[in-house]
C-alpha positions as CSV (number, residue, x, y, z in Angstrom):
1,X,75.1,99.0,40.3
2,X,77.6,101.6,40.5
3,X,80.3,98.7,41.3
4,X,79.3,97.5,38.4
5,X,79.6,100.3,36.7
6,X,82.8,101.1,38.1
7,X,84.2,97.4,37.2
8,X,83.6,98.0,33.4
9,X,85.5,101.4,33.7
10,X,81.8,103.6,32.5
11,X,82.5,107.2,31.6
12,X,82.0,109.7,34.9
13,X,78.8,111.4,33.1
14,X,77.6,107.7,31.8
15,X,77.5,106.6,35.4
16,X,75.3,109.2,36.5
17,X,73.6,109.2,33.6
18,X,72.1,105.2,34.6
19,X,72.1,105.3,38.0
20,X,69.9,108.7,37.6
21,X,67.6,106.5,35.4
22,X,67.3,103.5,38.0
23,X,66.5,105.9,40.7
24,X,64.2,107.8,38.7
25,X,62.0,104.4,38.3
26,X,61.9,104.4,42.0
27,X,60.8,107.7,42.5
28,X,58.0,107.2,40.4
29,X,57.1,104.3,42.4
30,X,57.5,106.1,45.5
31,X,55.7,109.1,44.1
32,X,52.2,107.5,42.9
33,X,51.8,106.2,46.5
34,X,51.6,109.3,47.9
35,X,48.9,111.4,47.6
36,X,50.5,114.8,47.0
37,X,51.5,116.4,43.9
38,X,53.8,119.0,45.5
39,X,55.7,119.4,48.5
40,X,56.7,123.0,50.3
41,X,59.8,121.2,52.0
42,X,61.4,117.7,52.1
43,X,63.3,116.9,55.0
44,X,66.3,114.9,54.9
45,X,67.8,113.4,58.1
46,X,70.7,111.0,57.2
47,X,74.7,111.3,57.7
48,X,74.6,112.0,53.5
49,X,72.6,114.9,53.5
50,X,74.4,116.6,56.9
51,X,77.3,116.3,55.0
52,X,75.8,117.9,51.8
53,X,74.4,120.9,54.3
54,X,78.0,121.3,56.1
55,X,79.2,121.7,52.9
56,X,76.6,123.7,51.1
57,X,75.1,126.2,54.1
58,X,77.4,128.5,55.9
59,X,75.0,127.9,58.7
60,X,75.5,124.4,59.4
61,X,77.8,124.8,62.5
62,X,75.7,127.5,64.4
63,X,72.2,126.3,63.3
64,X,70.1,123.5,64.6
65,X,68.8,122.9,61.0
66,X,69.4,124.6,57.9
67,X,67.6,124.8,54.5
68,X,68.9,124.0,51.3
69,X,68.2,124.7,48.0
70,X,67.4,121.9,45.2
71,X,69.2,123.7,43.3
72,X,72.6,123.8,45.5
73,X,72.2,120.4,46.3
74,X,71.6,119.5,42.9
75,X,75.5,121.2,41.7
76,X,77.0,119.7,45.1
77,X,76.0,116.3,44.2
78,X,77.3,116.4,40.3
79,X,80.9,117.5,42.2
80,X,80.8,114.2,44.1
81,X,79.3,111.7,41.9
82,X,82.2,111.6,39.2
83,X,84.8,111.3,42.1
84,X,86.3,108.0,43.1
85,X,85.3,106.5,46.9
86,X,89.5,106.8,47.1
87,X,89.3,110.7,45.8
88,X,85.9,111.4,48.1
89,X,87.9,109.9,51.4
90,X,90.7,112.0,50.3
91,X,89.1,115.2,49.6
92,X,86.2,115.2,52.5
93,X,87.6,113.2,54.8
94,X,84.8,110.3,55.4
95,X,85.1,107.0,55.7
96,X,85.0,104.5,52.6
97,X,82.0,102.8,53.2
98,X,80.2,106.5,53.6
99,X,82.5,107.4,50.4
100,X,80.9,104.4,48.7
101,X,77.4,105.5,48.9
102,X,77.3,109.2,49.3
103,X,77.2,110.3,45.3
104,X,74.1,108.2,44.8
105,X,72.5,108.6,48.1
106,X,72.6,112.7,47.1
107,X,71.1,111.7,44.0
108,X,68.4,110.1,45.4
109,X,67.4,113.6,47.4
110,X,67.6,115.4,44.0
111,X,65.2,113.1,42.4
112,X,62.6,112.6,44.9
113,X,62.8,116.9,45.5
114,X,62.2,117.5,41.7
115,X,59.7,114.3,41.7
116,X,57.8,116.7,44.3
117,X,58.5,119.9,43.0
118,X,60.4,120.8,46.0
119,X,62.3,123.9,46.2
120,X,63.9,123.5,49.7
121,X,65.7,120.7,51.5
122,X,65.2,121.1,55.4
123,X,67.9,119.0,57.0
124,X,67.8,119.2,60.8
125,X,71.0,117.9,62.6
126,X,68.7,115.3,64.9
127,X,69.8,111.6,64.2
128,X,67.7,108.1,64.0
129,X,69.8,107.8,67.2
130,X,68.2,110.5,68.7
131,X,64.8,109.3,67.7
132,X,65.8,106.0,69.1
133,X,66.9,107.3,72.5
134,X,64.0,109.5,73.1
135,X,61.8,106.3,72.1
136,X,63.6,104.1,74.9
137,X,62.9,107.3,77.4
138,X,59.0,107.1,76.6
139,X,59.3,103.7,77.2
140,X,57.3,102.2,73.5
141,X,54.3,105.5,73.9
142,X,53.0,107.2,71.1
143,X,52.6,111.0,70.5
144,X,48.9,112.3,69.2
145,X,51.1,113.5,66.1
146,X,52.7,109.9,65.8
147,X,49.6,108.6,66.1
148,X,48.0,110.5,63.3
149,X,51.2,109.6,61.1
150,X,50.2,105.6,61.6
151,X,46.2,106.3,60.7
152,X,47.4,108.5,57.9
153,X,49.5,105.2,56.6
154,X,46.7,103.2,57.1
155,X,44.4,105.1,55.5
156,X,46.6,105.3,52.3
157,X,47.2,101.5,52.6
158,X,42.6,101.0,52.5
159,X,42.7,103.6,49.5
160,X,45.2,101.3,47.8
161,X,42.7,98.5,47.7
162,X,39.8,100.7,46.9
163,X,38.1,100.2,50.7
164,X,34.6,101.6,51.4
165,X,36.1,104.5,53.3
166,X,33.1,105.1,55.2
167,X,32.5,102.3,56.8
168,X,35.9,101.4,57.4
169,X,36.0,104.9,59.2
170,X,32.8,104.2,61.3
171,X,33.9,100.8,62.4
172,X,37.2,102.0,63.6
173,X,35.4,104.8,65.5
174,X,32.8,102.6,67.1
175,X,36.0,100.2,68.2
176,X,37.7,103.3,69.6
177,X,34.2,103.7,71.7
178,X,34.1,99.9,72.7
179,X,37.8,99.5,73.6
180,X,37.3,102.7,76.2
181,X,34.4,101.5,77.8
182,X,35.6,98.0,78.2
183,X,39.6,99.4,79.3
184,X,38.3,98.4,83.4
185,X,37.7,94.8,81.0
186,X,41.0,94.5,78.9
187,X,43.0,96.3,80.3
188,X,45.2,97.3,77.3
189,X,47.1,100.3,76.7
190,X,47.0,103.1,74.0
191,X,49.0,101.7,71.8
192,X,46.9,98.4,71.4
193,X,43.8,100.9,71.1
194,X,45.6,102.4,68.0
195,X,46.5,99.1,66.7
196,X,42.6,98.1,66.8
197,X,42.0,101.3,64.9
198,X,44.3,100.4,62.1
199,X,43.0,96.8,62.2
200,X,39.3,98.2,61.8
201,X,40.4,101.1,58.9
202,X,41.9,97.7,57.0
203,X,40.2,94.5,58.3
204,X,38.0,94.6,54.6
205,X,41.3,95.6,52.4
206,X,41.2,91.6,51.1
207,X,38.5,92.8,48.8
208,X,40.4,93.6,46.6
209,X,41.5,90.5,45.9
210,X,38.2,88.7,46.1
211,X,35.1,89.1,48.2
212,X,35.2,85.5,49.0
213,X,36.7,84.7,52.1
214,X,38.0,88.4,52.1
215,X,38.9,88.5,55.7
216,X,41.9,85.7,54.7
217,X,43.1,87.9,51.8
218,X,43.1,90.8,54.2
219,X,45.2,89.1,56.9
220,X,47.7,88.7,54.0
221,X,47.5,91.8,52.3
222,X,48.8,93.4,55.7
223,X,51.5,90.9,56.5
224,X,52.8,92.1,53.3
225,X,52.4,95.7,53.7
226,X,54.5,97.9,55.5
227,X,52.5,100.9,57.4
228,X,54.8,103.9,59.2
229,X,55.2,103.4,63.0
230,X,54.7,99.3,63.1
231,X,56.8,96.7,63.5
232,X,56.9,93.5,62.4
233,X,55.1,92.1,65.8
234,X,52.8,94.7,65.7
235,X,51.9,94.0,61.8
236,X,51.1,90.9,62.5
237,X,48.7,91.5,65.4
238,X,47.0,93.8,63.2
239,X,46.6,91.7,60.1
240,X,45.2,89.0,62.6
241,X,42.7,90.9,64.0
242,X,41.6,91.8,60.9
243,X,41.5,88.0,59.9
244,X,39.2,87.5,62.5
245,X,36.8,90.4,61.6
246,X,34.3,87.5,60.6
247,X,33.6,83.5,60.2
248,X,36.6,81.6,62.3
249,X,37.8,82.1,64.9
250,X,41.3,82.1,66.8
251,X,42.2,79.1,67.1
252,X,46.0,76.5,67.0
253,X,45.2,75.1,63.8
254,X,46.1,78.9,62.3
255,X,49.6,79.1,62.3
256,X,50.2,83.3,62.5
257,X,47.9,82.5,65.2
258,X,50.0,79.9,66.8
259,X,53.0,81.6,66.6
260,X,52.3,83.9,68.5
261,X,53.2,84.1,72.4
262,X,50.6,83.4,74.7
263,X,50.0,87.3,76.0
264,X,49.9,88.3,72.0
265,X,47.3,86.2,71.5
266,X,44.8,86.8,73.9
267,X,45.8,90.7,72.6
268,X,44.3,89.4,69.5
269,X,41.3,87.4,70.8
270,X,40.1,91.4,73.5
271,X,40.6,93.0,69.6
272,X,39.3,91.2,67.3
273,X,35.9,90.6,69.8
274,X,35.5,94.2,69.6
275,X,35.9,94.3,65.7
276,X,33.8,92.0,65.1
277,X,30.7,93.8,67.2
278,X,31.8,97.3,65.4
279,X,31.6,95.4,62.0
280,X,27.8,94.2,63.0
281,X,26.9,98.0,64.0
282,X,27.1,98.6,60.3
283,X,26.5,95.3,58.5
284,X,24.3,97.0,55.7
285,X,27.1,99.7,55.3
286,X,24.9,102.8,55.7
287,X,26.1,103.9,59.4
288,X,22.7,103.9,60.4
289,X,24.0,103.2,64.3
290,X,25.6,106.9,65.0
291,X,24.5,107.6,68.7
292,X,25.2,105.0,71.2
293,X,25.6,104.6,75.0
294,X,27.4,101.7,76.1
295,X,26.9,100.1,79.6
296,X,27.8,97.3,81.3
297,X,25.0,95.5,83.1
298,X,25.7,92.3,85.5
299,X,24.2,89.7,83.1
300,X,25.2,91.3,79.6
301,X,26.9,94.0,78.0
302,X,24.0,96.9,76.6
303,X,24.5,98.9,73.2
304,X,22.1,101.6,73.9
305,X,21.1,102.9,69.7
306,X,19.5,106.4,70.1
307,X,17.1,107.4,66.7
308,X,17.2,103.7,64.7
309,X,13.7,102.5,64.1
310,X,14.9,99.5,63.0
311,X,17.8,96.9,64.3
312,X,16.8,93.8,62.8
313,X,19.6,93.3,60.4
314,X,22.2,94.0,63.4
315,X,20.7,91.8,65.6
316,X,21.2,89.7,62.8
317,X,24.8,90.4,62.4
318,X,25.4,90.4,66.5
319,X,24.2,87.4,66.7
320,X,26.3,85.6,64.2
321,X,29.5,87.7,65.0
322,X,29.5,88.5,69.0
323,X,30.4,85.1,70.0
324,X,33.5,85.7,70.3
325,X,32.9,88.7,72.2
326,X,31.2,86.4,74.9
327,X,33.9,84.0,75.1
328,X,36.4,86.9,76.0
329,X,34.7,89.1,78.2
330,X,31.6,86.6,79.6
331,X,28.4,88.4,78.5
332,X,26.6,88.5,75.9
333,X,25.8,92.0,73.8
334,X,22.2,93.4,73.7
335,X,21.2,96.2,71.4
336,X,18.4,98.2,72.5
337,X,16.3,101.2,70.6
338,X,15.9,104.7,72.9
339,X,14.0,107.5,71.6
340,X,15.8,111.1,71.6
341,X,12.6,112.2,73.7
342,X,14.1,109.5,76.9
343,X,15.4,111.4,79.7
344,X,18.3,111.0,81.4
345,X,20.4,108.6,79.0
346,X,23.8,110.0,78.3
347,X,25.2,110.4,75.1
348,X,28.8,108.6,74.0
């Protein structure tokens, strides 16, 4: 746009004038998918905005971070926009292609700060490259804090489409329980036990498009979402395990199925057994099944359900859903009732 601009020879002010408009529009996007109306601090962490703080703090050398205000960034960033890339090169010493993109990239931050009603710019002087390194040195782990950042994502995403939050919430915490007692079983690593927590927060998102074959509409509906923290790979694992919440199962004739390589796939097939027995637990959406004890006996696998007089409509749902549940692990799930009064049953 601003070549464009810049082509047809637009007044200085003009130029910022329209670009601030086009940005604005995005901002607004950006802003009523975020569920906050004001924010104490933004932090900005790009080559643009260290510049902006070198520039604008007297602190920027000495300091690991420094804070600047809106305001200060606001006047910095109508210095630069009216300058040429030729002028910008020659007056702050950066290259041309950072010269190029700097006055709008400034703008940007003044926008989405006022957007938020953000008085303060933190900009620390940490890199992507630095989050890069320090993810190679973990080695692909997650943080509790990262963690939280993904759920909170996903949990924004199931708002979105207008999800029944509480069962979506009790499904993904009766996974959590089933993937921890069957880890000796699967085998699988945090980061696939926070993947089947997403898939469980989302797997009934294709609602929103139609409650007929739903689970289909939610495979898609992920595909084409984009939730902090996952990759492409691990989006797609995701949106098939919620694809397999209910009715089919995996199988070659699905190509996102297919696609994948073999080790993804039988990722998909341990998840998605143990979504589809969580989804059971609370077919009539009420979260009747609270306290359980989960056991693995040699013949079957035992879902102990403390204080629920009756079971008969999950029964009716295990039996339609934990099929493929037996094919992966090679037992069949039994629910049993157990007073509160029973001695010596532990709690989970």
């Amino acid at each position: 746009m601003r070549e464009s601009l810049e082509t047809h020879r637009a007044p200085a002010d003009r130029v910022r004038t329209i670009l601030g408009q086009h940005i604005q529009r995005l901002v607004e996007q950006i802003k009523n998918s975020v569920p906050i109306a004001k924010a104490p601090v933004m932090i900005a962490m790009s080559g643009d905005s260290r510049f902006a703080a070198g520039h604008i703090s007297k602190d920027w050398a000495a300091a690991k971070s420094v804070r600047m205000e809106t305001k200060a960034l606001t006047g910095f960033a109508d210095k630069v926009l009216p300058l040429t890339p030729e002028k910008i090169v020659s007056k702050y010493q950066l290259t041309f292609q950072e010269a190029e993109t700097v006055g709008p990239a400034l703008l940007v931050y003044v926008h989405l700060a006022r957007a938020f009603k953000t008085d303060q710019i933190l900009v620390p002087k940490a890199t992507l490259r630095d989050g890069l390194l320090k993810e190679m040195t973990l080695r692909g782990s997650w943080s509790g804090s990262f963690a939280e950042q993904v759920l909170h994502s996903a949990k924004a995403l199931g708002t979105k489409y207008h999800i029944d939050e509480k069962h979506a919430d009790h499904v993904a915490e009766v996974c959590v329980k089933l993937f921890r007692a069957l880890q000796p079983e699967h085998r699988m690593d945090q980061r696939s036990e926070l993947i089947l927590r997403v898939a469980a927060l989302l797997h009934e998102v294709g609602g929103y498009v139609s409650s007929r074959s739903h689970h289909k509409h939610s495979m898609y509906l992920i595909l084409n979402s984009d939730l902090f923290g996952l990759t492409h790979e691990d989006m797609t694992v995701t949106a098939l395990i919620a694809r397999y919440h209910r009715r089919a199962l995996p199988g070659p004739t699905h190509p996102e199925y297919a696609a994948l390589d073999r080790d993804r796939r039988i990722q998909v097939s341990k998840m998605a057994a143990l979504l589809r027995v969580a989804d059971a637990l609370d077919r009539n959406h009420i979260q009747q099944v609270q306290d359980i004890t989960l056991s693995r006996e040699k013949d079957q696998f035992v879902i102990a359900v403390r204080n629920v007089e009756d079971l008969t409509i999950e029964r009716l749902a295990l039996k339609e859903k934990a099929d493929l549940f037996e094919e992966v692990y090679g037992v069949p799930v039994v629910l049993r009732e157990v007073r509160a009064e029973a001695e010596g049953l532990p709690h989970v």
